[in-house]
C-alpha positions in Angstrom: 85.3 49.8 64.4 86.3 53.3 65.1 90.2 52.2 65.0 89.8 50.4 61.4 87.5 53.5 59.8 90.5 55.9 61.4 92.7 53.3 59.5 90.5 53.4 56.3 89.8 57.2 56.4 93.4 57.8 56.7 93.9 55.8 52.5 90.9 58.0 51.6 92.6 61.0 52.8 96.1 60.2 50.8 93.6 59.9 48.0 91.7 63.1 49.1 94.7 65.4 49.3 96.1 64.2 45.9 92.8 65.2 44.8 92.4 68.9 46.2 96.0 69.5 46.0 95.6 69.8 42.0 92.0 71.4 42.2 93.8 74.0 44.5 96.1 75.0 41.6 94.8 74.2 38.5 90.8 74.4 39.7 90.0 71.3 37.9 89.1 67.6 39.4 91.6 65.9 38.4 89.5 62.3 37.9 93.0 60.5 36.1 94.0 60.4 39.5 91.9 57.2 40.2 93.3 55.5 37.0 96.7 56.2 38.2 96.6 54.7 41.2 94.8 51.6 40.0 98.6 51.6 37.6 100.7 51.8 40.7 98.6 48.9 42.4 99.4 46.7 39.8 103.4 48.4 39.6 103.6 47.5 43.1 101.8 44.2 42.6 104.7 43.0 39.8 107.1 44.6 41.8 106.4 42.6 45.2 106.1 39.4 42.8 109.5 39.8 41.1 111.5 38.9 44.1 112.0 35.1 45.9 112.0 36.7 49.5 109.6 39.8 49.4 111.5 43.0 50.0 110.2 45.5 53.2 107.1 47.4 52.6 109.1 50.8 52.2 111.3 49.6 49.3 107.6 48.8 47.6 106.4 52.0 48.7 109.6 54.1 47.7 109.6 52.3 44.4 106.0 52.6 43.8 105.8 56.1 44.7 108.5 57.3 42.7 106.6 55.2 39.5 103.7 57.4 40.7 105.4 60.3 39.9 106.3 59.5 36.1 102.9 58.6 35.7 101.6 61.6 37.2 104.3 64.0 34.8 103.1 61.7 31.8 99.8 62.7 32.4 100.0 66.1 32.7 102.7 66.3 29.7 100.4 64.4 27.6 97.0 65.9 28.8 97.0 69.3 30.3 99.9 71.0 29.6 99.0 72.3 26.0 95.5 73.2 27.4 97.4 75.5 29.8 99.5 76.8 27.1 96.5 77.8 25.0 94.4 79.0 27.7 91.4 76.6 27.2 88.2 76.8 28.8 88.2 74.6 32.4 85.7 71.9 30.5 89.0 70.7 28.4 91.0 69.7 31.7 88.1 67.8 32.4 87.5 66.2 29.4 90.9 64.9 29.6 91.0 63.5 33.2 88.3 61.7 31.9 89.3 60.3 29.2 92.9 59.4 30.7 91.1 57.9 33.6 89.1 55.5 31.2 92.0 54.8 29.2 94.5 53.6 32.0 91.3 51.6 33.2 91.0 50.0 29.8 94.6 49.3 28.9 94.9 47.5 32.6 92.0 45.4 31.5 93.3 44.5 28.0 96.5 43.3 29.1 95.5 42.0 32.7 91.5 41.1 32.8 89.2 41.7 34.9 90.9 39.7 37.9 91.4 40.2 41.1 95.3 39.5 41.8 95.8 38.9 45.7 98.8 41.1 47.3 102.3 39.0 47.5 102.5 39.2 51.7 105.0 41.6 52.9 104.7 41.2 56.4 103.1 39.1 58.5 99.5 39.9 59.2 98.2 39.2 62.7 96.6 40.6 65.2 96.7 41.9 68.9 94.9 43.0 72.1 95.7 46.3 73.6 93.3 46.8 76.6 91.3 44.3 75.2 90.5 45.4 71.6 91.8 43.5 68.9 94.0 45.5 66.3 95.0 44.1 63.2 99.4 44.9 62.5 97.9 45.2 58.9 95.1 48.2 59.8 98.0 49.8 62.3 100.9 49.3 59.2 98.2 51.3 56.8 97.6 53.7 59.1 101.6 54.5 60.0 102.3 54.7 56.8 99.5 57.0 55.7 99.8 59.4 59.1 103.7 59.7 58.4 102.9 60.9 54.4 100.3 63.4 55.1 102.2 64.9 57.9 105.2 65.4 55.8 103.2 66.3 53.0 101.4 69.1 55.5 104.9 70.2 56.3 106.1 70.6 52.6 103.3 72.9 51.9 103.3 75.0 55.5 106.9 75.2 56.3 108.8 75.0 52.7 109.3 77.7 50.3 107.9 75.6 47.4 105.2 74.7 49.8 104.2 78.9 50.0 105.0 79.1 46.3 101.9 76.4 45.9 99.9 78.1 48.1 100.4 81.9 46.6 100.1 80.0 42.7 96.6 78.4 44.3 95.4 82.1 45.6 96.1 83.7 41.8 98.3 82.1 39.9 98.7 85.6 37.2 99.4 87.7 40.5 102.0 85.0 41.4 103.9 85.4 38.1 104.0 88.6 38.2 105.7 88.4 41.7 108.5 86.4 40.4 107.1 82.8 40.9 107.7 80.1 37.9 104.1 78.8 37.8 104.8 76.2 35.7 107.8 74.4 38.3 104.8 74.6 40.5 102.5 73.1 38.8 105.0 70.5 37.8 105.7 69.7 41.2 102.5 69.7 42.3 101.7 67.3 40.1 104.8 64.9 41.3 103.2 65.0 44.6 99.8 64.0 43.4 101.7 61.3 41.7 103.8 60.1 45.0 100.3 60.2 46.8 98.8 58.2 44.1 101.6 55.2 44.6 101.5 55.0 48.0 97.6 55.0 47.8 97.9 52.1 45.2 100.6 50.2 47.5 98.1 50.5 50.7 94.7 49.8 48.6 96.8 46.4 47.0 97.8 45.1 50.1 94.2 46.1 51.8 91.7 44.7 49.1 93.3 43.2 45.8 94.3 44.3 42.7 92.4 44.9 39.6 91.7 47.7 37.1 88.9 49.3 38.5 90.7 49.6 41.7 91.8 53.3 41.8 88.4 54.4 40.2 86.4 53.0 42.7 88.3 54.4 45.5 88.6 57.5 44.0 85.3 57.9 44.2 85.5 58.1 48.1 88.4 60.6 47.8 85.9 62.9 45.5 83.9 62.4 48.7 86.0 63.2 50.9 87.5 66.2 49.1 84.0 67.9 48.2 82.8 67.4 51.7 86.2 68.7 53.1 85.7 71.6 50.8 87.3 71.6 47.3 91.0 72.9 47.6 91.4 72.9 51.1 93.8 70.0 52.4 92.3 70.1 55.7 89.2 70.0 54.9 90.3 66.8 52.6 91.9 64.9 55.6 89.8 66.1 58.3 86.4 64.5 56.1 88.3 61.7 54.9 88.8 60.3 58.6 85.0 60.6 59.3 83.8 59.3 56.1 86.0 56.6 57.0 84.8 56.0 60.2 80.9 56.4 59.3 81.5 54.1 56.1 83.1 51.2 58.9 80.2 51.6 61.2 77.0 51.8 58.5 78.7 48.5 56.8 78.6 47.2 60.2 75.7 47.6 61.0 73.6 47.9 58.1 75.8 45.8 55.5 77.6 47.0 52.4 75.4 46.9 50.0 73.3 50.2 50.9 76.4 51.7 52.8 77.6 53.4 49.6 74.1 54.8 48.9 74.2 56.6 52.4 77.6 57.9 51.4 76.3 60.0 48.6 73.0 60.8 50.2 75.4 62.3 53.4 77.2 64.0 50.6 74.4 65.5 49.1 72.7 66.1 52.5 76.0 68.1 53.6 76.1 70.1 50.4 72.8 71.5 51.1 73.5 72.3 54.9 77.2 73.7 53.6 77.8 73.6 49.8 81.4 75.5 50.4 82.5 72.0 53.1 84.0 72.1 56.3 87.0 74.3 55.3 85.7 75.7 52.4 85.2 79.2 51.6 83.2 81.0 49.4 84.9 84.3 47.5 83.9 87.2 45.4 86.3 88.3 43.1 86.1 92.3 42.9 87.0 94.9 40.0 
């Protein structure tokens, strides 16, 4: 149990961090984010199905990601970048995650129904006995995968200079103009990697559970979890509660079944809010005159 909800967390952290890495620099909850990943699930899906002999799972993934990115620049081309240009009011950028998010959730259902498509097999899926637990190569494969991203990802923004240009535009994005930093490349850019996180996320999810249109939505919904209770904007915080909700989602549907589990979800997320409203890493700040 522990080994599969480190294994599930790990998804709902890729989904997490593409989350809070656009609230950290835009200060919006970017809910489209769901709806894109349900797009790359299905990308991946027709991808995988193309070919005779499947390709490896990091073609799919390179593929998929990179198709996670054009969605991810479409979106914010078509939704939020003439609400930055005019200065609008934070509501608008939620209004049109929204209504993006609803629309990609509609158009997969118009052309594809309401189906649940079943993931072409890329590799086979057994399982093994380390010191007698049983691991599945499918649970240890998502969990690789989804270690090796976030790391790299936590390296791009700690040890990079575009990674400190995200940070500083995060802190006070006027401040950072005026020190010489092109906020909108770094916007765009974060936005590519909210994008890359969202086609991986939709590769793993596929080949997890199945495919269908309210795929991304519904796991997105863990991510908002995850990302509140890590403490909106922190990446940390985002990984660091996605593991545990992972682990304490495994372990209630266990033991208690899955119908209630997502009930006990919300009611830990509203019990932490009132024991620690700014998350684990959050912090609360004051700005000053």
């Amino acid at each position: 149990l522990i080994i599969n909800g480190i294994s599930l967390g790990a998804v709902y952290a890729l989904i997490a961090v593409g989350f809070a890495i656009v609230f950290s620099v835009l200060k919006f909850s970017n809910f489209a984010h769901g709806g894109m990943i349900s797009a790359c699930a299905y990308i991946a899906f027709f991808f995988q199905r193309n070919f005779e002999t499947p390709p490896p799972l990091w073609i799919t993934i390179a593929f998929t990601g990179v198709a996670g990115m054009v969605i991810a620049l479409l979106v914010d081309t078509l939704g939020y970048r003439r609400i930055r240009a005019k200065h609008s009011p934070p509501l608008f950028y939620f209004l049109s995650s929204v209504t993006f998010a609803i629309f990609i959730e509609q158009y997969l259902t118009v052309f594809y129904g309401k189906n649940m498509y079943g993931f072409p097999p890329i590799f086979e899926q057994t399982t093994f006995n380390v010191a007698g637990i049983t691991l599945s190569t499918l649970d240890m494969v998502i969990l690789a995968v989804a270690v090796a991203l976030l790391i790299a990802l936590v390296l791009i923004i700690n040890r990079t200079k575009l990674g400190l240009a995200i940070r500083t535009v995060a802190i006070d994005s006027r401040a950072s103009r005026l020190m010489g930093i092109n906020s909108a490349v770094v916007i765009t850019f974060t936005f590519v990697l909210a994008g890359l996180l969202a086609g991986v996320s939709g590769v793993l999810l596929g080949i997890k559970y199945s495919v269908y249109p309210t795929l991304g939505p519904s796991m997105m919904v863990k991510g908002f979890i995850a990302s509140v209770i890590g403490g909106l904007g922190s990446l940390a915080g985002a990984i660091a509660a996605a593991v545990l909700l992972g682990l304490v989602e495994m372990i209630l549907t266990y033991f208690l079944g899955s119908s209630i589990t997502p009930a006990l979800l919300f009611g830990i997320m509203l019990l932490f809010l009132f024991v620690r409203p700014q998350g684990i890493a959050g912090k609360f700040t004051q700005d000053k005159a």
